[in-house]
N, C-alpha and C positions, 0 to 999 in steps of 0.2 A: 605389426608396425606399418603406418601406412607409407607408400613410397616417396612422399615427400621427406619425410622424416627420416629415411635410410637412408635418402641422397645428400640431408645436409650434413653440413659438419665434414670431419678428414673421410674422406671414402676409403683411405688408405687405410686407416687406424680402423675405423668398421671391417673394414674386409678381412681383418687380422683377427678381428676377435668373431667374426663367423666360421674363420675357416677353425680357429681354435674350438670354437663351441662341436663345429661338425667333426673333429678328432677326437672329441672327447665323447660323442656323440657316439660314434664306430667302434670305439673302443668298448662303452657300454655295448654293443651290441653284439661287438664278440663275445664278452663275458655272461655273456645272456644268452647265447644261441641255441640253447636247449629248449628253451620257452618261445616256438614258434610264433607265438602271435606276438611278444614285446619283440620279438627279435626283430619281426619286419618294424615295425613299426618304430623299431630305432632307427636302424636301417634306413625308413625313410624321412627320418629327421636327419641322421649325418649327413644324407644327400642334399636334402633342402638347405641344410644350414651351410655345405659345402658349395653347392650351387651358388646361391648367396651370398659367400665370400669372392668366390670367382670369378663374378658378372663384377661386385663393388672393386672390387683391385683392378679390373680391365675399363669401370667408368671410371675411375682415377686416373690411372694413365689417359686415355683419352684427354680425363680434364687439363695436362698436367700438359700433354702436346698442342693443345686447341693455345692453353696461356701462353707456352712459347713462343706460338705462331705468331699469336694477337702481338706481344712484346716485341718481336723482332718486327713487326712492319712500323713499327713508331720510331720517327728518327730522332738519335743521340741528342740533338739540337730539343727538341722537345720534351725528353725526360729529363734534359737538364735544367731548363726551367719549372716544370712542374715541380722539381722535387728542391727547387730555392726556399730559404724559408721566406721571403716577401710572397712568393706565390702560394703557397700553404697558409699564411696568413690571409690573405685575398679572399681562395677557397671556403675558409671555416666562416668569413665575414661575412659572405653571400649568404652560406647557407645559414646562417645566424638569422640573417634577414628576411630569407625567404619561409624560414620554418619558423619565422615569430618565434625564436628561443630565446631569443634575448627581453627579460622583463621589464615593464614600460617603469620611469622610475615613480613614485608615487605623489601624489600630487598636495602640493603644499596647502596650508590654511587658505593664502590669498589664491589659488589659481582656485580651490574648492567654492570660497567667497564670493569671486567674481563669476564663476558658471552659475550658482543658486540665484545672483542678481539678475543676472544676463534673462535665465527662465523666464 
């Protein structure tokens, strides 16, 4: 999986389901430890997948403290505007405008008429 792809999305919720995968991973590995060569080699998947959860749960919190930070330097005065619904209305406006979302309306017989005259 490439690292862009592990990082998006909850880091939280991934981290949860690697470190499961790496338990379950170990588990196979005891029940297998007679069989030297599966054994490592499970062994060194519960690691990877364990490793894995435990970097993604520690960038999560990282991401979780970086947001807080960014959140608390905005003052009360400014979250409470942005989050009016006139200024939400504002926002989607702009970018309505700027991302040309909004479809031009279509053009009547006479405005079609008078452009092929115009030609």
């Amino acid at each position: 999986m490439p690292l862009g792809q592990l990082l998006s999305g909850d880091p939280s919720k991934n981290s949860k389901l690697y470190l499961a995968i790496g338990g379950l991973s170990l588990v196979k590995a005891i029940v297998i430890r007679k069989d030297r060569e599966r054994f490592r080699r499970e062994l060194l998947d519960a690691g990877l997948f364990i490793g894995a959860g435990l970097v993604l749960r520690r960038y999560s919190q990282l991401k979780a403290e970086k947001r807080d930070e960014l959140e608390g330097q905005v003052p009360d005065w400014a979250v409470n505007i942005a989050t009016s619904e006139p200024a939400k209305q504002r926002v989607r406006t702009m970018a309505q405008q700027r991302l040309g979302s909004q479809p031009e309306p279509e053009p009547t017989l006479r405005e079609r008429a008078r452009a092929m005259l115009s030609m």
